[in-house]
C-alpha positions in Angstrom: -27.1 141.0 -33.2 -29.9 142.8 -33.9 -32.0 142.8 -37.8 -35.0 143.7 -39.5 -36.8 140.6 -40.4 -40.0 139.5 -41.9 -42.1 137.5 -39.3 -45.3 136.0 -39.1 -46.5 139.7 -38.5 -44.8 141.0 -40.6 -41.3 143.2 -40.3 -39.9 143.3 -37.1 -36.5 144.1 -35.0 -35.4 140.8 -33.7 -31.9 139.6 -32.3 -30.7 136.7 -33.9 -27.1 134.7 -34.3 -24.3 137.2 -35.8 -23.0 135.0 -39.0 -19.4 133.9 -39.9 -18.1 134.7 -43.6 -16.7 130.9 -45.5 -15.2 131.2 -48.8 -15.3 134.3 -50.8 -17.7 135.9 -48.2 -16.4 139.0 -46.0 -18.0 139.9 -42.8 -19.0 143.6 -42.4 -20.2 145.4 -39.8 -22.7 147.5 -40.9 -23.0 151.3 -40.4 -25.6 152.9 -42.6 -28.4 151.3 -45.0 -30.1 151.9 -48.1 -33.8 151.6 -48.4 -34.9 150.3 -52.1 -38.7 149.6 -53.9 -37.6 145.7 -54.1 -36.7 146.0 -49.9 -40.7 147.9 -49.7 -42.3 145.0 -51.1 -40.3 142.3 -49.0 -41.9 143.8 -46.1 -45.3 143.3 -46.9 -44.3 139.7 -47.6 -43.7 139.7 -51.2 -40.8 137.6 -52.5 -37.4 138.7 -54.3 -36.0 136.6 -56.2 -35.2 133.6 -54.2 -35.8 135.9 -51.0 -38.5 136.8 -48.8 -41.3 135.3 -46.7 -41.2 134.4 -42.8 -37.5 134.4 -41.6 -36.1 136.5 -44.0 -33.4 138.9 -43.1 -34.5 142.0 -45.0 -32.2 145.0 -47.0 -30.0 144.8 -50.0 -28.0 147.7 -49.5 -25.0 148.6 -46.9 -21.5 150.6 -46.0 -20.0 149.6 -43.1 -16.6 148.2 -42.3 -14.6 145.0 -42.8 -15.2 142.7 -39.8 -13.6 139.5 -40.6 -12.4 137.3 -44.1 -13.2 134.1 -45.4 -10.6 132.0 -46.2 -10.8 132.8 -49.7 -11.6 136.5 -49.4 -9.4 138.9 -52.0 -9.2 142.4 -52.5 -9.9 143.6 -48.9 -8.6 143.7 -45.5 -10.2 143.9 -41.9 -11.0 147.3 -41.2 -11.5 149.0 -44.9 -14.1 151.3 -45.4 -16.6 149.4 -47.6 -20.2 149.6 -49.8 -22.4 147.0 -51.3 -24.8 145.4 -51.9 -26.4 141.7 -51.2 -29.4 140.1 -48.6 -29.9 140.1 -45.2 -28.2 144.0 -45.3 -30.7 145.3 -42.3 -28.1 144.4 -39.7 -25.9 145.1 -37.5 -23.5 142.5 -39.5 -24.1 141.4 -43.0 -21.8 138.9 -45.3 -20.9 139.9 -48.7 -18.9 138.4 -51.3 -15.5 140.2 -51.9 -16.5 141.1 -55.3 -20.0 142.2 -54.6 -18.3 145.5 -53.2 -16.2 149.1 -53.8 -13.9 150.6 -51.3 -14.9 153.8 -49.9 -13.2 156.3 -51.4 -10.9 157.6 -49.5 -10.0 161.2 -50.7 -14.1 162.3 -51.3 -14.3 162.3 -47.3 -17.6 160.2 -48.2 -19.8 159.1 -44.7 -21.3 155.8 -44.8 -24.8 157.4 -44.9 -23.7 159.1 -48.5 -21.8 155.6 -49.3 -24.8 153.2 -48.9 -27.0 155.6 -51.5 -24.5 154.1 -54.6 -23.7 150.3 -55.2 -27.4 149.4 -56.0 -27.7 152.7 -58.1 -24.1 152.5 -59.8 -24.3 148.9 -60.5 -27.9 148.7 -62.0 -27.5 151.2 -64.2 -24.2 151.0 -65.4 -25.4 147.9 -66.8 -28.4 148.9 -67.8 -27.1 151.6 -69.7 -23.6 150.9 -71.2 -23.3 146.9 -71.0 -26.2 146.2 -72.0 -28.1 149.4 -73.4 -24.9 150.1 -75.3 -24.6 153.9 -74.5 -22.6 156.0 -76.7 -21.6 159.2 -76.9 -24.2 161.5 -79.0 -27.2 159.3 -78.1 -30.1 160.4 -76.7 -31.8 158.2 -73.8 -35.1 158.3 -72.0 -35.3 157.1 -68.3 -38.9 156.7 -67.3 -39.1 156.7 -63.5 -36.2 158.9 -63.7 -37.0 160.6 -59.8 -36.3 157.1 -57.8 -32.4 156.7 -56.6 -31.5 154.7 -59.6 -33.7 156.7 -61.9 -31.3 160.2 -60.6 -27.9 158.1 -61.4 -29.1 157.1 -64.4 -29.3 160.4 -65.8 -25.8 161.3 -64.4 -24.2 158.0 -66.0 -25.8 159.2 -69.1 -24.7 162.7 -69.4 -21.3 161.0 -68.2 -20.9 159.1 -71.0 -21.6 161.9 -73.0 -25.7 161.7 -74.1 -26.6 164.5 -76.4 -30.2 164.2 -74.9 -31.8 163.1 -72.0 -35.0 162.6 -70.7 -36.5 161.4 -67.4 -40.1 160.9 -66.5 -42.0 161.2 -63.3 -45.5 161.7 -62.2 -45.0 163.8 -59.6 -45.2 167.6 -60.3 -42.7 168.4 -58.2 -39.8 165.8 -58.8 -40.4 166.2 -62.4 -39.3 169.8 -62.0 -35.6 169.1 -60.3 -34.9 166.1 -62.6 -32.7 168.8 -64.2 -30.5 169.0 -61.8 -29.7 165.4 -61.9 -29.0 166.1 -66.1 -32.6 165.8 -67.5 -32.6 168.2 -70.6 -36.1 167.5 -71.2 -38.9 166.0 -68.4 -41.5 164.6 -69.2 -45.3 162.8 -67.0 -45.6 158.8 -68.4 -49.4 159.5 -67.6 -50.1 162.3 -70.0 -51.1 160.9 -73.3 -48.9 163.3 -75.1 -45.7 162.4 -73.7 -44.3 160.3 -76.5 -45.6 163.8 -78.5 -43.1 165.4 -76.5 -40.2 162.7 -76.8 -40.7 162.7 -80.8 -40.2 166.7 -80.9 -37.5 166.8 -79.4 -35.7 164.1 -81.4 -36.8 165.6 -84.8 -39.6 162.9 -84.8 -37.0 160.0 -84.5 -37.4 159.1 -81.3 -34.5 158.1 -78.7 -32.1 155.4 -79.2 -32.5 154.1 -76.0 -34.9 153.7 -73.0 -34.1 152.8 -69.8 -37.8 151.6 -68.4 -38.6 151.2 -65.0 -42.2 151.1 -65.4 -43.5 148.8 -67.6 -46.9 147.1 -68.2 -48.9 150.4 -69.2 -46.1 151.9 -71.0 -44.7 149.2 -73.2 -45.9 150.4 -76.1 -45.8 154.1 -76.0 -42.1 153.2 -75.2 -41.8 151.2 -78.6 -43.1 154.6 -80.3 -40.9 156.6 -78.3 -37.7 154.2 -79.2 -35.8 155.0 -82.9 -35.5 152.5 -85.7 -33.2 150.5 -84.5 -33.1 151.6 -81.1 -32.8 149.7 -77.6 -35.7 149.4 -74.5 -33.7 148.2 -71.7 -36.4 146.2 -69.0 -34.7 147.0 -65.5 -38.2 147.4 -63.6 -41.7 147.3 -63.3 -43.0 149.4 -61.1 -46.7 149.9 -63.2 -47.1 146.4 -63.5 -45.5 143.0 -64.7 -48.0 142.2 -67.6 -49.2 144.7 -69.9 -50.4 144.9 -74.0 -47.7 144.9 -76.6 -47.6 145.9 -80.0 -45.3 143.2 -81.5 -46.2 144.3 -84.9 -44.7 147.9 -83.8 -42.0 145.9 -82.2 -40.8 144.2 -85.4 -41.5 147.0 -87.6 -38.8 149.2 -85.7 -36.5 146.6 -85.2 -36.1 147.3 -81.3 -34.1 145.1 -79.5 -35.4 144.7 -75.7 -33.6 143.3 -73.5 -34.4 142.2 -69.8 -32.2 142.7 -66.8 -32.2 141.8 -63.5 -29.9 140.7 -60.4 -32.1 138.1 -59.4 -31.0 135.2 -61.9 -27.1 136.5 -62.2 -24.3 134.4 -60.8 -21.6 135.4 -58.4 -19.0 135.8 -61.4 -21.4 138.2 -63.2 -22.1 140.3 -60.2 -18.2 139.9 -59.7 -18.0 141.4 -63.9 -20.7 144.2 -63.3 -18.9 145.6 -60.3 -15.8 145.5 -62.0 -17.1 147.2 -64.9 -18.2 150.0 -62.4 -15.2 150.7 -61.1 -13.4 150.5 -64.5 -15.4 152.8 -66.5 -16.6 155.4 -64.1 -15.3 155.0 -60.5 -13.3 158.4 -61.0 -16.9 160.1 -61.2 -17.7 158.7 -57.9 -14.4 159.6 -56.2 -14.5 163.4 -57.4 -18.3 163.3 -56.4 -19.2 163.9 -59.9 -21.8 161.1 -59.7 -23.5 161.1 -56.5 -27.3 160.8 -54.7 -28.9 162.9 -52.9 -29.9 162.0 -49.0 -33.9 162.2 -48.4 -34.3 161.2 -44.8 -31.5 159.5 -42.4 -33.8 157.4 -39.7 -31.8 155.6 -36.9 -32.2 151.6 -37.1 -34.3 151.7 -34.3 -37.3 153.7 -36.3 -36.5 151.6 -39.8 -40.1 150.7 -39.7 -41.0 154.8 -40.1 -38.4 154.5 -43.0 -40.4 152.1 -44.9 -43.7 154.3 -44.4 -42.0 157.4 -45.4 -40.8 155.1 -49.0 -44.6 153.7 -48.9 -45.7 157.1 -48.8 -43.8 158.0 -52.0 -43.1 161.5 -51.3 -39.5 161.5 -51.0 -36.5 162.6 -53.6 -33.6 160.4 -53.6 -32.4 157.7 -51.1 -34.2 157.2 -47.7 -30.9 156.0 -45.2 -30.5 154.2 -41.8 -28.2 154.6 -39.3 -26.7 151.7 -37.1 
């Protein structure tokens, strides 16, 4: 079959053995792809997690169809209409385990180019913002890199669960000007000096009661003045940098509690819990198309390599697709 993997010279299209699903694992046959940051830095050799380097299948990110079960496989049946998420996704065939994925749903007429733009978005920040940013209704919340594909859900999960105020940040001119219509009330540029200015005004000098930071290293402490007494920073990337100065002094004194997330160091069963969460708390959004993301660029398999220089080139808004 063929696959985008990393090679001695770097990401390529290469044909190699089609696998066979043991276990929990379902065989799909994948139809559309995802492109994400963490898939962008894989294919300059950078590692993931415990992926990445020289033989690596590359993608996280798939809808396709059920090929074939494992013996253990639940929930699904050869033929369904599936999205998800896991490695080795750039593919014509990818293995996934049976909780690692939602169904299609079947009355939003959704393709599998508009499918593949949600499990990495609705799954990172669901968590992010309800399990473990705690979310509730009346709150206001601040997504900095609010214009990537997860940044855009965020916001809609937010005014979902009812946020009185929210904020997204960008530092593009021009994606910082439609973040309202993904539910910003307020945008805002992490590079201006005056931002946390802007964040304190509008919560009558407060600031939020949570952040959602996809940046990092040179914002980490105007986020701790930008977060309320008692407020939450919730780490789910870091996009500016993995090391930066913080003000633990300013940290203590506004008892902030900052918590770190990531996929990489999960188990199965708390992938397994996340996804269920999804579809528990806010799957009806996704069916009525309430909570959705908008298509960029669709490239066919065969030009994925243009893909990645159209993400590299960082000019897009929303999710950059491939076709299979």
């Amino acid at each position: 079959m063929k696959a985008y993997v990393y090679g001695a010279d770097g990401a390529v299209i290469a044909d190699i053995a089609k696998p066979s699903p043991t276990g929990t694992q379902v065989l799909i046959r994948v139809r559309a792809n995802g492109l994400n940051r963490a898939d962008l830095g894989m294919t300059k050799g950078h590692v993931h997690g415990s992926a990445g380097g020289v033989g690596t299948v590359l993608g996280m990110e798939w809808a396709g169809e059920v090929a074939e079960l494992g013996p253990d496989a639940r929930g699904v049946a050869v033929g369904d209409r599936v999205m998800g998420s896991g490695g080795a996704a750039f593919a014509e065939y990818t293995l996934a385990d049976h909780g690692r994925l939602f169904h299609i749903p079947s009355n939003a007429n959704m393709s599998f180019e508009q499918a593949t733009t949600l499990p990495v978005a609705l799954s990172t920040m669901h968590n992010a913002l309800v399990t473990n940013g705690g979310l509730q209704a009346g709150q206001s919340v601040l997504i900095q890199g609010a214009s990537s594909g997860v940044g855009l859900m965020a916001m809609q999960i937010a005014k979902l669960k009812g946020a009185k105020l929210v904020i997204g940040s960008s530092t593009d001119p021009a994606r910082r000007d439609r973040l309202h219509e993904f539910g910003a009330d307020l945008a805002v540029d992490s590079r201006d000096p005056g931002w946390v200015d802007q964040v304190l005004k509008a919560t009558n000098g407060e600031g939020v009661d949570l952040i959602i930071d996809q940046i990092s290293g040179p914002v980490a402490n105007q986020n701790l003045k930008a977060t309320k007494v008692m407020g939450r920073i919730v780490n789910v990337g870091r996009l500016g940098g993995t090391h930066g100065d913080f003000n633990f002094d300013l940290h203590a004194a506004r008892r902030i509690q900052y918590i770190g997330v990531t996929f990489r160091t999960r188990s199965v069963q708390e992938i397994r819990d996340i996804f269920s969460a999804v579809r528990a708390d806010i799957w009806p959004a996704v069916e009525s198309g309430k909570l959705q993301l908008p298509i960029d660029k669709i490239y066919p398999f065969a030009e994925i390599g243009a893909a990645f220089a159209h993400m590299d080139a960082n000019q897009h808004l929303g999710k950059i697709v491939v076709t299979l």
